[in-house]
C-alpha positions as CSV (number, residue, x, y, z in Angstrom):
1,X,-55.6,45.6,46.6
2,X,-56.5,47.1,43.0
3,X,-53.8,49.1,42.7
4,X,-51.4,46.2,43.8
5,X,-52.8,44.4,40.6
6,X,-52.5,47.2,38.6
7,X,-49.5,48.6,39.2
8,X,-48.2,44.7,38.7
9,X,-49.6,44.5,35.3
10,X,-48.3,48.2,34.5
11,X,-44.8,46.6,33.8
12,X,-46.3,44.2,31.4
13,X,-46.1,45.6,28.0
14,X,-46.7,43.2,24.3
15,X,-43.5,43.1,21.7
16,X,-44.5,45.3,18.7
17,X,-44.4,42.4,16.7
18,X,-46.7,41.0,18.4
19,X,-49.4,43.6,18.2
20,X,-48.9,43.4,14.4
21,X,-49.2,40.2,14.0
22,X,-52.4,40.1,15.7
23,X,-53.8,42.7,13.6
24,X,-52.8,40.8,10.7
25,X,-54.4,37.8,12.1
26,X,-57.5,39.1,12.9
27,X,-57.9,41.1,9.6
28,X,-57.6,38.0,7.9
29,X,-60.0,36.4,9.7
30,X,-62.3,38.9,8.7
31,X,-61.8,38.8,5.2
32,X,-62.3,35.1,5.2
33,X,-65.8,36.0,6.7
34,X,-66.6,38.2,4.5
35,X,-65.9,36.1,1.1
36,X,-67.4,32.9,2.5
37,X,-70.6,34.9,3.3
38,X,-69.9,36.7,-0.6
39,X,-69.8,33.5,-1.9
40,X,-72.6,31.9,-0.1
41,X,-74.3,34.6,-1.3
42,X,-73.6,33.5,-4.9
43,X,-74.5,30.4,-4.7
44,X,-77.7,31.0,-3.6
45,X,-78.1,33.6,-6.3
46,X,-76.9,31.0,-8.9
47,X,-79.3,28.6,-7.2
48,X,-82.4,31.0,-7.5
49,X,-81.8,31.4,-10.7
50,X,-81.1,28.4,-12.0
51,X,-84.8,27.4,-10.7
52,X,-86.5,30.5,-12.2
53,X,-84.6,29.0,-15.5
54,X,-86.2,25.7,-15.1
55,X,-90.0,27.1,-14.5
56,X,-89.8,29.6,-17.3
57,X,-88.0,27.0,-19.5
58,X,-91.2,24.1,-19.0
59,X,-93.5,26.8,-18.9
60,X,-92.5,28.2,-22.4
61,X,-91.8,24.5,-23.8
62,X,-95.4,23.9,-22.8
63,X,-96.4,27.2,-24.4
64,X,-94.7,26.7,-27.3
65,X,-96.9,23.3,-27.9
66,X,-100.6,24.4,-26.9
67,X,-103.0,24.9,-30.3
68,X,-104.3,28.5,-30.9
69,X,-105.7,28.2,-34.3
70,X,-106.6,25.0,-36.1
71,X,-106.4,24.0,-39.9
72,X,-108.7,20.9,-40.6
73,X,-108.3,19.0,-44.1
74,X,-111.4,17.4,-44.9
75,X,-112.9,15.5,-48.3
76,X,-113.6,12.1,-47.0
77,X,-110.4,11.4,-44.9
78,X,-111.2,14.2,-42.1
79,X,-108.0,15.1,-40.6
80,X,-107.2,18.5,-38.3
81,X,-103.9,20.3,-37.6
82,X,-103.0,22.2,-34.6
83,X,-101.1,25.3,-34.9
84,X,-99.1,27.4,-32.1
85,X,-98.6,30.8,-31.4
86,X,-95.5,31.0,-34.4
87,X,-98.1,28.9,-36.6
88,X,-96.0,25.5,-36.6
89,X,-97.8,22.4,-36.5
90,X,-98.0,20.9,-32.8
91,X,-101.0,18.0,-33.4
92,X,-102.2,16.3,-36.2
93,X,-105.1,14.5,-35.8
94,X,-107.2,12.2,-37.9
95,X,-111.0,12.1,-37.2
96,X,-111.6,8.8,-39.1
97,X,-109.9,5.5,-40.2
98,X,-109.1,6.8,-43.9
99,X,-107.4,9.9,-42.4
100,X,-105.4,7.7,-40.1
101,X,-104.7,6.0,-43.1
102,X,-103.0,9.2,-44.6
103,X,-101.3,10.5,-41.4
104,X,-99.0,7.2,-41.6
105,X,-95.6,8.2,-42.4
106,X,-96.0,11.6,-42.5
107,X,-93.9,13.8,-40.4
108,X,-96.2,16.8,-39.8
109,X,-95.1,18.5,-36.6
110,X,-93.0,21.4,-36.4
111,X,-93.7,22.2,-40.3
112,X,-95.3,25.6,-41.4
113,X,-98.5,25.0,-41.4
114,X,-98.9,25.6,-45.5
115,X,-95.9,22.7,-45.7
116,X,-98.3,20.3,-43.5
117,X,-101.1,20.9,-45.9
118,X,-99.4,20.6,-49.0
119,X,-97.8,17.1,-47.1
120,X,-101.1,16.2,-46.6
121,X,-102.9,17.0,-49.8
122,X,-100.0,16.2,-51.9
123,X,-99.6,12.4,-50.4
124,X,-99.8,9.3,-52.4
125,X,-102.7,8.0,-49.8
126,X,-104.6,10.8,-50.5
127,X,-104.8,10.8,-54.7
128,X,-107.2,8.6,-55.0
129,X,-109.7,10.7,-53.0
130,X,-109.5,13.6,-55.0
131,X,-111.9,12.9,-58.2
132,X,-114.2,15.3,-59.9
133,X,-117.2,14.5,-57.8
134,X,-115.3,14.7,-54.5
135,X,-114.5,18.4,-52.3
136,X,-111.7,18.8,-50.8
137,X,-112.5,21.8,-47.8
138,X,-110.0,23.6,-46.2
139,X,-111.2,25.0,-43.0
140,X,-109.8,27.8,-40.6
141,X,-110.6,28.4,-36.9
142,X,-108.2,31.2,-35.2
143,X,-108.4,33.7,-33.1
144,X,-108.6,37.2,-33.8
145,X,-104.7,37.9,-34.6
146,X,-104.0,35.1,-36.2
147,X,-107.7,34.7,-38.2
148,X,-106.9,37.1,-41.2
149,X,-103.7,36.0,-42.0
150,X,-103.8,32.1,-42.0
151,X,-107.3,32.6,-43.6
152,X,-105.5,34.6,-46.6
153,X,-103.2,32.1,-46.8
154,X,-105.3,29.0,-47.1
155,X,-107.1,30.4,-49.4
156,X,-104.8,31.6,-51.8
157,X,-103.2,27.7,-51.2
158,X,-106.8,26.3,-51.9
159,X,-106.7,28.3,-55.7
160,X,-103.4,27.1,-56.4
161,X,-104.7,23.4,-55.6
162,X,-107.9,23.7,-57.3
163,X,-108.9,19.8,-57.5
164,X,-112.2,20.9,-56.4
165,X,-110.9,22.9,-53.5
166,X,-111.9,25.6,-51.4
167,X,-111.6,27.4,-48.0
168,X,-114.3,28.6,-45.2
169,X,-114.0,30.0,-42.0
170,X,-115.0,28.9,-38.1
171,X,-114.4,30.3,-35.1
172,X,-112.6,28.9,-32.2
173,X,-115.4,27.7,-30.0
174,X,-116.8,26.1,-33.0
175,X,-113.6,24.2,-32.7
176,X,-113.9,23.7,-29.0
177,X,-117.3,22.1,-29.8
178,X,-116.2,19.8,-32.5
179,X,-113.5,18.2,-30.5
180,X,-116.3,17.5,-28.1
181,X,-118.1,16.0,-30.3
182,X,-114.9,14.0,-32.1
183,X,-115.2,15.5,-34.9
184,X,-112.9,17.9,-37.4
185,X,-113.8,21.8,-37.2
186,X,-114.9,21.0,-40.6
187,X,-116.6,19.0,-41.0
188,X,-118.5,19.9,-37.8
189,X,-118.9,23.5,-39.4
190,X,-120.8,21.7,-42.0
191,X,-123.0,19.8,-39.9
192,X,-124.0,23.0,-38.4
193,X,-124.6,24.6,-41.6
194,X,-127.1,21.6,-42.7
195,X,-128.7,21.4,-39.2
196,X,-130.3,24.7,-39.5
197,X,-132.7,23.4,-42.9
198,X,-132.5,19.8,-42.0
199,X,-133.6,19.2,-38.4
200,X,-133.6,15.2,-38.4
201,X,-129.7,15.0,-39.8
202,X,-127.5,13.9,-37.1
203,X,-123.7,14.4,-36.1
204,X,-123.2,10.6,-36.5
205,X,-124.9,10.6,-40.1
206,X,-122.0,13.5,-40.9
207,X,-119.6,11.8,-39.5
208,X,-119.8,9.1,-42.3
209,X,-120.4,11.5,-45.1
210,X,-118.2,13.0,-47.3
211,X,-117.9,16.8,-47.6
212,X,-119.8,16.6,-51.1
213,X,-122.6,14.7,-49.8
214,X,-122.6,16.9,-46.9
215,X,-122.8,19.8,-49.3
216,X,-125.3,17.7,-51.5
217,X,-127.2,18.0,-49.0
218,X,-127.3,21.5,-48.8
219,X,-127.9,21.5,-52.0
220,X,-131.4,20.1,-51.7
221,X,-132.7,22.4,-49.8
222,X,-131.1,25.5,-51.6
223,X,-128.5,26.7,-49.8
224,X,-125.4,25.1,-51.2
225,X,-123.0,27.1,-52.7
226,X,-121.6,26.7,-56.2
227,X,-122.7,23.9,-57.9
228,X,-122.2,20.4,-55.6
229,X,-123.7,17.1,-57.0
230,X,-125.4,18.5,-60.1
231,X,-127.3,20.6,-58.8
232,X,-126.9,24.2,-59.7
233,X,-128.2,27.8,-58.1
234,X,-129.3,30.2,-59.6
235,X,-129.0,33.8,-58.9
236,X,-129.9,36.7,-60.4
237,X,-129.1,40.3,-58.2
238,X,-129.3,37.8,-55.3
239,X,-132.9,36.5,-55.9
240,X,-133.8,32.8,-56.9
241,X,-135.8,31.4,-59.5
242,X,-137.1,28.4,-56.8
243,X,-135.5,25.9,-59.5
244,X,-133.1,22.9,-59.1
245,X,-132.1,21.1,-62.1
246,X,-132.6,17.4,-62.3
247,X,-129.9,15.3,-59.9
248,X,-130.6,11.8,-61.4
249,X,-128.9,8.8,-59.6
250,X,-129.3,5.4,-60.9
251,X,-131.6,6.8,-63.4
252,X,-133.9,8.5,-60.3
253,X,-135.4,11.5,-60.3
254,X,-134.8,13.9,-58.0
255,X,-137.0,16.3,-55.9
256,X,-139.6,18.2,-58.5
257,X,-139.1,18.9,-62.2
258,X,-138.8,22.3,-63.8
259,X,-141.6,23.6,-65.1
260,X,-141.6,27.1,-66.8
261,X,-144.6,29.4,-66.2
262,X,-146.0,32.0,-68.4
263,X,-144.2,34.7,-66.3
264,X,-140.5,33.1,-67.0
265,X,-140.5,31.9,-63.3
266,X,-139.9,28.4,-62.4
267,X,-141.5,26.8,-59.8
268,X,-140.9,23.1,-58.3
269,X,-144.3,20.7,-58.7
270,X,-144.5,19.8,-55.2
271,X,-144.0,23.3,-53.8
272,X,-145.4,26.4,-53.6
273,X,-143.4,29.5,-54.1
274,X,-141.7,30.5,-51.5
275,X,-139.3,33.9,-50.1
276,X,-136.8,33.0,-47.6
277,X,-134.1,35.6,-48.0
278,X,-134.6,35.5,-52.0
279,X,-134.3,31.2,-52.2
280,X,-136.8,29.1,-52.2
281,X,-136.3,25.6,-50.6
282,X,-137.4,23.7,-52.7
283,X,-140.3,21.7,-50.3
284,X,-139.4,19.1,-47.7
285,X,-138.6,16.2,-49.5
286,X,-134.6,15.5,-49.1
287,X,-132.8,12.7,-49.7
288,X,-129.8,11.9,-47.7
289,X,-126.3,10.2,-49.0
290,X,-124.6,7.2,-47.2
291,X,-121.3,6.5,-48.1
C-alpha cells in the first residue's frame, strides 16, 4: 500500500517558478519578523530612555535648588539667603517683619550670590537702617569646599561697603540650628556668642535686638570686638587693662567708673581684678537693650 502512494506522488513534481516564488515568499516573511522585532526593540530602548531622562532631569532640577551654604544679612532687618552647589541664590528668607519689608520687590533668586547682597544692602528700604550707631553683619555658613571662597568673598564685599560692616563665620549645623529656632545664622551666631557670659539672655530677647545691641551686649561684659556702643577694648600684647570707658545713655552711667591706681592699672569700682584669658569682665552688672 505504501509504495502505491509513493510511487503515485513520484510523478508529481512543483513548476520551478513555483519553488522560487516560495522562497521569495517566505524570505520576506522573515525579514518582516525580523524588523518588527528590530523595531520593537527600539521603541523600548527609546522608551527606557526617555524615563531614565525624566528621573535624572527632576532629580538634578531638585539638586540644583537644595541650599549648601547660606549667606544671612543682618542689622536689624534679619534676612538669610540660600545658595546651591554653583553658588546662585535659591531662597531668600526674611526672619522678621522689617526684613520682609526689604525682600518686597526684590528679585533675588538665581543671582550670584555677591549680586543678591549688593540688591539687598544697596535697596532703598534698607538706607534708612544703616546709621553710624547701627552694624550691618555679614555672616557665612558653608561647607568645607565652598567655606573659604564665599568667606573671601564676603569679606572683601563687607570692606568695600564699609557703613559699619563686617563679616564672621558659622558652620553649617549652626545653621541647621538656627532655622530651628526661626532665626538667621546670624544673628543666631550671636546669640551664642552672648549666651556663653550672659546666662539669663534668651533667643526671644535676640530675636528683637539689633546686631549692635547684641554686640553691646558683648560689650559689657568684655568680649566685644572693636568698639560697639561706646564702649572701647583695650589691648595691649593681648592683655586687658579690666577698663570700660563710660557708655552714658540718657545721661546714665554705665557699669563702674575708671579709676587709675598707683601701678598704671585700671580697675572697675565694683569688681575685683580678674584673669580670664587676659580680660577682665567687668563684674556682673549688665544691662540689656530693647529695641
Amino acid at each position: 500500500m505504501d509504495n502505491k502512494i509513493q510511487d503515485a506522488f513520484s510523478h508529481v513534481k512543483a513548476d520551478p517558478a513555483l519553488k522560487e516564488a516560495t522562497k521569495d515568499f517566505l524570505a520576506t516573511k522573515r525579514e518582516r519578523q525580523s524588523v518588527f522585532r528590530t523595531r520593537a526593540a527600539y521603541r523600548t530602548f527609546a522608551a527606557v530612555c526617555a524615563m531614565l531622562l525624566l528621573v535624572v532631569g527632576i532629580g538634578g532640577y531638585q539638586w540644583s535648588q537644595m541650599p549648601v551654604s547660606y549667606v544671612s544679612i543682618d542689622i536689624n532687618p534679619s534676612i538669610e539667603l540660600g545658595l546651591n552647589c554653583f553658588e546662585r541664590v535659591v531662597t531668600a528668607e526674611a526672619y522678621n517683619p522689617e526684613g520682609e519689608e526689604i525682600l518686597q520687590g526684590l528679585s533675588l533668586k538665581g543671582k550670584k550670590y555677591t549680586e543678591a547682597i549688593d540688591s539687598v544692602v544697596e535697596s532703598e528700604t534698607m538706607a534708612p537702617y544703616l546709621t553710624k550707631e547701627e552694624e550691618l553683619v555679614l555672616t557665612v555658613a558653608a561647607k568645607d569646599s565652598k567655606e573659604k571662597t564665599i568667606e573671601t568673598t564676603v569679606a572683601d564685599y563687607s570692606k568695600r561697603v564699609g557703613k559699619n560692616c563686617h563679616s564672621v563665620s558659622a558652620d553649617i549645623e549652626t545653621a541647621s540650628s538656627a532655622h530651628d529656632n526661626g532665626m538667621s545664622v546670624g544673628k543666631y551666631n550671636a546669640y551664642l556668642q552672648l549666651s556663653q557670659y550672659d546666662s539669663g539672655v534668651t533667643l526671644d530677647e535676640c530675636k528683637h535686638m539689633s546686631m549692635s545691641q547684641i554686640h553691646g551686649l558683648l560689650n559689657e561684659h568684655g568680649h566685644g570686638e572693636g568698639r560697639h556702643n561706646g564702649q572701647q577694648q583695650n589691648k595691649d600684647g593681648g592683655d586687658s587693662h579690666n577698663a570700660q570707658q563710660q557708655n552714658t545713655d540718657g545721661g546714665d552711667s554705665h557699669n563702674a567708673q575708671p579709676k587709675s591706681t598707683g601701678g598704671g592699672e585700671h580697675q572697675g569700682t565694683q569688681n575685683n581684678s580678674s584673669d580670664d584669658g587676659g580680660m577682665g569682665t567687668g563684674g556682673h552688672h549688665r544691662r540689656r537693650h530693647h529695641p
